[in-house]
C-alpha positions in Angstrom: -39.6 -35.1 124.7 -42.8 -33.0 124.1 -42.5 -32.0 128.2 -39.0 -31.1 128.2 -39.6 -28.8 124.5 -42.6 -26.8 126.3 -40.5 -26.1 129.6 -37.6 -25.1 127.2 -40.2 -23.1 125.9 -41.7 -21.6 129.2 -38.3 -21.1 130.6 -37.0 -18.6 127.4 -40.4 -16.6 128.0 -40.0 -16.0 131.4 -36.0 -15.1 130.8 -37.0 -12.3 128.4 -39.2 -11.2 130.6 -36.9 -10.6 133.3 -34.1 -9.6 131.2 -36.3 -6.6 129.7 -36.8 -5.9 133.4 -33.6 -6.1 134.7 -32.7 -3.9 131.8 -33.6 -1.4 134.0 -31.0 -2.3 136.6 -28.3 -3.9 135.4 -28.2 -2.8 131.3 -24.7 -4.8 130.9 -25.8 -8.1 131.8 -29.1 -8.0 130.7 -28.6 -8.2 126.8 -26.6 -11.4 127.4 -29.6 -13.1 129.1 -31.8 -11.5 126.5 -29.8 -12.8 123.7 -29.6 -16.5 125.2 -33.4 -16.6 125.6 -34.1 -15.3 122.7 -32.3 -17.7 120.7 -33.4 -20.6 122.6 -37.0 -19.2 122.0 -36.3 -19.0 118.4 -35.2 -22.6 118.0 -38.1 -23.7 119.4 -40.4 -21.8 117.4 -38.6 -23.2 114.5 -38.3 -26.6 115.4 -42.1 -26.4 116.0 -44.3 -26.3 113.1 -47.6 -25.2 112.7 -49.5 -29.2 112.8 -52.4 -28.5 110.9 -53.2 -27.7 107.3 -55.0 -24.0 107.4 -53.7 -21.5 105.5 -54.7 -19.3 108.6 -53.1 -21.4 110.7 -50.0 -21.6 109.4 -50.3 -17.7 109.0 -50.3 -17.3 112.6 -47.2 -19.6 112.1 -45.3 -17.2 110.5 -46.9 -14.7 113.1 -44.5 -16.5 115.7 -41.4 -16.5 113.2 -41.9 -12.5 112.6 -42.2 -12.3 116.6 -38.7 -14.1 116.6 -37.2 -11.4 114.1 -38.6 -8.1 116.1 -37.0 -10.1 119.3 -33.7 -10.2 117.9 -33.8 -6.9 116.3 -34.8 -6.2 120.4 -32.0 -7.7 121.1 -29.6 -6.2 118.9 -30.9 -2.8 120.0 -30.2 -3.7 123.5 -26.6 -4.5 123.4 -26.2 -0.8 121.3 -28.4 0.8 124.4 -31.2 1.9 122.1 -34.5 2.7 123.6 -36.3 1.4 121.1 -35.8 -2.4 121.8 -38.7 -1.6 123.9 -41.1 -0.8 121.3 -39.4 -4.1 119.0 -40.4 -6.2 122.4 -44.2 -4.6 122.6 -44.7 -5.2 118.8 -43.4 -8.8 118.8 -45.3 -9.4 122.2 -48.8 -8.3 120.3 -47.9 -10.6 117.6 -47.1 -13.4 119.7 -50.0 -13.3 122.2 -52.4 -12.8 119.5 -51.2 -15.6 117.9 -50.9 -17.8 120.8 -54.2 -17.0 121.1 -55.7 -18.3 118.0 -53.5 -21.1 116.7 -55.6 -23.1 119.4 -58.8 -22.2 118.1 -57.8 -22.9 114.4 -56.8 -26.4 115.7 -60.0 -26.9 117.2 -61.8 -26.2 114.3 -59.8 -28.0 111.6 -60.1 -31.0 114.1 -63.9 -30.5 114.1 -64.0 -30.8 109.9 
């Protein structure tokens, strides 16, 4: 089940990456893509809790959830061809990658305690 969740997971990423690129292109179908992934990316945020007990942890959590919100306001900006779903994207991108970044090391060290 865990396998099948992360290439879910994988899958939504790379399809918002290539619908913000083939924005570019093809601004009619894109939204549509961006919209699926984006909700299939939010569900499995959702359905994936932060695991450990750290407050900081599950700050970084909610990290991901805010990231989910600035996507679908990205999203929403999108379909009313609005530039600035671009700058919705690079905000919730910064959040997620710095999160993504240090939920694994918060792990780590709540294991090591």
């Amino acid at each position: 089940m865990r396998s099948i969740k992360d290439l879910f997971y994988r899958l939504s990423g790379i399809l918002i990456l290539l619908s913000a690129l083939l924005y570019l292109f093809a601004p009619v179908i894109a939204p549509w893509i961006m919209a699926f992934s984006v909700a299939l990316f939010t569900v499995l945020t959702i359905t994936t809790p932060y695991p450990g007990k750290s407050i900081r942890g599950k700050r970084l959590y909610n990290f991901q959830i805010l990231t989910c919100l600035l996507m679908i306001v990205a999203t929403y900006l999108m379909f009313q061809h609005r530039n600035e779903w671009a700058l919705a994207m690079i905000v919730g991108a910064l959040f997620l990658l710095y999160s993504s970044i240090m939920i694994p090391k918060v792990l780590e060290e709540e294991r090591r305690r």
